[in-house]
C-alpha positions in Angstrom: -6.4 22.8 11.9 -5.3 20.3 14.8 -1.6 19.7 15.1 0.0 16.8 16.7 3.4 17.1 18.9 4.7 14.4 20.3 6.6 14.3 23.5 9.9 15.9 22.3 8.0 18.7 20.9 7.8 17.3 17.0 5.0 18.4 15.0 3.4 16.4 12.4 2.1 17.7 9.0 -1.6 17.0 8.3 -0.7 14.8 5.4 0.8 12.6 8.2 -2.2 13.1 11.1 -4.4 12.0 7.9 -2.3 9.1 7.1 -2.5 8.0 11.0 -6.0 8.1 10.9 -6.4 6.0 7.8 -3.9 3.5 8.9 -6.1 2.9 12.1 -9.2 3.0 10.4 -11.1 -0.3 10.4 -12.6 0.2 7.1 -13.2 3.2 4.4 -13.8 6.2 6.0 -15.9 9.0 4.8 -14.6 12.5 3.8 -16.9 14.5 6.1 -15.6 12.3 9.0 -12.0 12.9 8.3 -12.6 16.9 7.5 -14.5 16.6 11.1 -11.3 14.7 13.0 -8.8 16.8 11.7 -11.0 20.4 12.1 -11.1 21.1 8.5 -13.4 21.9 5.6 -13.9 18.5 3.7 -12.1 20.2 0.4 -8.7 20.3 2.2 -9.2 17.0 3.1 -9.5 15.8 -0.3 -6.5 17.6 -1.3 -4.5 16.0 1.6 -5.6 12.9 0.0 -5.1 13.6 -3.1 -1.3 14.7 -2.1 -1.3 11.0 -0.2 -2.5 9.2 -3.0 0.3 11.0 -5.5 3.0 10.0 -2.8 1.8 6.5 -2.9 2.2 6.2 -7.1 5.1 4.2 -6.4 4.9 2.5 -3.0 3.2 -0.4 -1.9 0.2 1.0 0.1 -2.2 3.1 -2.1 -5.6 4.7 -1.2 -8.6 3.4 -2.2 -11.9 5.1 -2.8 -15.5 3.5 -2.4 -18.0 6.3 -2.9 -16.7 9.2 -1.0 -15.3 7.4 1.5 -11.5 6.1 1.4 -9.3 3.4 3.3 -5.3 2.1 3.2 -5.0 -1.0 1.3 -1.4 -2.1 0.3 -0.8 -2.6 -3.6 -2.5 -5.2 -5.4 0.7 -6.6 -7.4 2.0 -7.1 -3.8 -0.9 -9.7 -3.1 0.7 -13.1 -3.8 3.9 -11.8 -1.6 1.6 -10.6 1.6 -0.5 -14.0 1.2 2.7 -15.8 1.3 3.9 -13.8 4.3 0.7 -14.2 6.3 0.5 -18.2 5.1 -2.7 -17.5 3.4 -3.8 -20.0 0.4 -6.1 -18.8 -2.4 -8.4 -21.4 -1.5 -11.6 -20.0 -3.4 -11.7 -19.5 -7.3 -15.2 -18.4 -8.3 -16.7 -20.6 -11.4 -17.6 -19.5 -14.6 -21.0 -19.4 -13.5 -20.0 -16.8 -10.7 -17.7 -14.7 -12.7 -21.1 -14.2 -15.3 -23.1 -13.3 -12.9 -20.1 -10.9 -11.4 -19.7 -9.3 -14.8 -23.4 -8.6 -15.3 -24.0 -7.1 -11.7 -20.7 -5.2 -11.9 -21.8 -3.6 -16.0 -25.8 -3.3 -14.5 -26.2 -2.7 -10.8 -27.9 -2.2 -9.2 -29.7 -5.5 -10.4 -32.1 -8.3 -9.0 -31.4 -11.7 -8.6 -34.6 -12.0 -11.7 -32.4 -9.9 -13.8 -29.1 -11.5 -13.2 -31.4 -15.2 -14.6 -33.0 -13.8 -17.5 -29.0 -12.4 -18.8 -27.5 -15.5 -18.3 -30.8 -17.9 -19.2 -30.0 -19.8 -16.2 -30.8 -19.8 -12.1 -28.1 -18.0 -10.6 -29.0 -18.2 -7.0 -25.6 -20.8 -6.0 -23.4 -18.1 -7.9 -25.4 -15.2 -5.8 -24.5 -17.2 -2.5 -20.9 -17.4 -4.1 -20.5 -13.8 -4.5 -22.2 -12.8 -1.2 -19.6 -14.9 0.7 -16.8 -13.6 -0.5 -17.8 -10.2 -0.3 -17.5 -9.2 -3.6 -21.1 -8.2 -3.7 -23.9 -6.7 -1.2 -27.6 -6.7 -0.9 -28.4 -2.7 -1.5 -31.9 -3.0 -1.0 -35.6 -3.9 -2.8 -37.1 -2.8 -6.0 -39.9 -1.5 -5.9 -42.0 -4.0 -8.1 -44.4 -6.8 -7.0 -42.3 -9.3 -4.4 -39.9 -6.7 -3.8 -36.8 -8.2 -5.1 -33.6 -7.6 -3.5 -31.0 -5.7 -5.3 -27.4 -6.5 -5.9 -24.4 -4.3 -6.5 -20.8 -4.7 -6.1 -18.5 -4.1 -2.9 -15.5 -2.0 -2.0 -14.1 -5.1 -1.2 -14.9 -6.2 -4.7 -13.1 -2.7 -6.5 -10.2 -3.6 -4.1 -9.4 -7.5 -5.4 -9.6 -6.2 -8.6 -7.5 -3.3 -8.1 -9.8 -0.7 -9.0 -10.5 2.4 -7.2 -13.7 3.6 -9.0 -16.4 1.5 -11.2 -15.1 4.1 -13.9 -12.1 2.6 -14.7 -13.6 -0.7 -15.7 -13.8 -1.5 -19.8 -16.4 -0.4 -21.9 -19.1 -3.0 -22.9 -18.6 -4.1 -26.5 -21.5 -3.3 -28.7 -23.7 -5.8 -29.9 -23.5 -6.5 -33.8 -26.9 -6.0 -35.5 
């Protein structure tokens, strides 16, 4: 496994060379990428992350996981605090209409836009655009029925403003009463 020194002849752990990586990372990064970086087998990578993400429990960074791929994000109870700091204004609240349309791609993706309509018995293609812009959700490709509509599913962006770090964690549907 690679070893960092600085210039005083300090070694770091690989918890910490993985944590440097991940804090310069632009986005999530895969396992198989980190495993590669560091020179080790994608299993100790994921315990190195799972020893990060245990140290984190009570700080205000955390990891988050989309797939098998993971970023730094800070804590989402610390969001209102950081947008204060960095002057930002929560300038967007998504409708009713949007947050139905969420809900249903988020329980059934991945989902068409025809799908999404025949749910709600209503167009949905302003509260598509909606979610696209934020980011919340992602085109993830065609079905493979006549016109070849495009399909929707949710983002890591989307698991990360909701403070989730897997679809798993999300509530059960309630069963329909016959």
């Amino acid at each position: 496994m690679t070893t960092f020194s600085t210039n005083d002849g300090e070694a770091l752990s690989p918890t910490a060379l993985l944590e440097s990586i991940l804090f310069v990372a632009s986005g999530p990064v895969s396992l198989s990428r980190l495993a590669k970086a560091m020179e080790i087998t994608p299993a100790a990578a994921a315990s190195l992350l799972h020893t990060l993400g245990t140290d984190y429990a009570q700080r205000g960074i955390r990891l988050q996981w989309s797939g098998n791929a993971v970023q730094l994000t800070t804590h989402p109870a610390a969001s209102s605090v950081i947008e204060r700091f960095l002057g930002l204004e929560v300038t967007t609240r998504l409708s009713q209409a949007a947050l139905e349309a969420l809900a249903i791609i988020t329980y059934m993706q991945p989902i068409t836009r025809p799908q999404v309509d025949e749910i709600r018995g209503v167009n949905s293609d302003t509260s598509l655009r909606t979610l696209l812009a934020t980011g919340l959700i992602e085109e993830v490709g065609r079905k493979d029925t006549p016109g070849r509509p495009i399909l929707y599913a949710t983002t890591p962006q989307f698991l990360q403003h909701f403070g989730l770090s897997t679809l798993d964690l999300l509530p059960p549907l309630a069963e329909e009463e016959e």
